[in-house]
N, C-alpha and C positions, 0 to 999 in steps of 0.2 A: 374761481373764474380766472380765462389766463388772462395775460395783457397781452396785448396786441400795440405794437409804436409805427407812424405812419409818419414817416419824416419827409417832406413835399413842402416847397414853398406856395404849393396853389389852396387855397382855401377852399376851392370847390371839390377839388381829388380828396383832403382831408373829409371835408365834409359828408360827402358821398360814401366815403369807405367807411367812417365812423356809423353812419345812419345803416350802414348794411351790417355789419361787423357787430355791432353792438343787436341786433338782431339775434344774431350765432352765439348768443353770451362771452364774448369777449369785452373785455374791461380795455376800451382803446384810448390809445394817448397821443396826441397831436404835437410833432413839433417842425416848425418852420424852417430850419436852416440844422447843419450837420452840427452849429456848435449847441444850438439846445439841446437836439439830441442826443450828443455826448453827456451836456449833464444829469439829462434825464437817466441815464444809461449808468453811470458812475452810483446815481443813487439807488435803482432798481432795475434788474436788466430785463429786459421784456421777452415772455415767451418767442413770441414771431414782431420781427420788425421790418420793415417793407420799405425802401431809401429809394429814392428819386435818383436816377441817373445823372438828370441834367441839374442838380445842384450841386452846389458849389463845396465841396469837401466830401461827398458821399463817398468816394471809395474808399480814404483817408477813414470815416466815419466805421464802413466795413471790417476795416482790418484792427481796427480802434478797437472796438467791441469783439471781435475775432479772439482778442489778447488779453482780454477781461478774464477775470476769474469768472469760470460758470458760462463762459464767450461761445464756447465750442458747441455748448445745449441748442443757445437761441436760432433757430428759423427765419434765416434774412433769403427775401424777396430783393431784389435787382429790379424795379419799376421803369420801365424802357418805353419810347412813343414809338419805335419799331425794332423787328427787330434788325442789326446790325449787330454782323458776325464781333466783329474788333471789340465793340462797347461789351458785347456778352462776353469774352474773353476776359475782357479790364475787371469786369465784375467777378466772374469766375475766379480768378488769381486772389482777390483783396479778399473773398470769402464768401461770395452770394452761393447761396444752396439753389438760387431757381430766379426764372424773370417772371415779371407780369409785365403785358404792354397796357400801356396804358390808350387814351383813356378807357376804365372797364366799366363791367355793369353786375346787378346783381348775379347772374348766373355765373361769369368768372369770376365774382369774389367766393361767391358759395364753392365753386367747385375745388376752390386751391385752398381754402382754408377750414370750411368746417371740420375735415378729418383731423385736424388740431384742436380744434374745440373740442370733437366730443373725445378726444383722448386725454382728458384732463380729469 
């Protein structure tokens, strides 16, 4: 099963992506702010991890795990409320491979990440 980390300080974006995600047999991990995610990350790095633009250390978080041993594998999402060219750039540079705007629903979650599941 892969892991999937969804680092969002909103409880409801976690929520939602967990109850869809976990659907697609991903094993998904929740964490609130960039510094859990870093521990979490330190201890196992997660297939695809998906970081919130408007929190507080995510590009910081980005480039963190970019620099990880194994950093290069993982599949980081850029989670954007729209898009803005500058913000996609910021993400771009620190190491997002792709955005998602948020808020999503189940068809763009199926569509950007089942082909990672079933490549597992």
């Amino acid at each position: 099963m892969r892991r999937f980390m969804i680092a969002d300080d909103s409880a409801v974006i976690c929520k939602v992506a967990k109850r869809i995600l976990t659907g697609l047999d991903y094993l998904v991990i929740e964490a609130s702010n960039a510094g859990e995610a870093m521990i979490m990350c330190d201890a196992q790095l997660p297939d695809v991890l998906c970081v919130d633009a408007g929190m507080t250390g995510a590009l910081d978080l980005i480039s963190s795990v970019r620099q990880m041993e194994g950093g290069k594998e993982v599949r980081i999402h850029y989670l954007m409320i729209e898009k803005e060219f500058k913000q996609m750039m910021a993400g771009k540079r620190a190491g997002a491979d792709d955005f998602l705007l948020k808020p999503f629903d189940r068809r763009s979650l199926t569509e950007a990440f089942a082909p990672y599941a079933a490549a597992a």
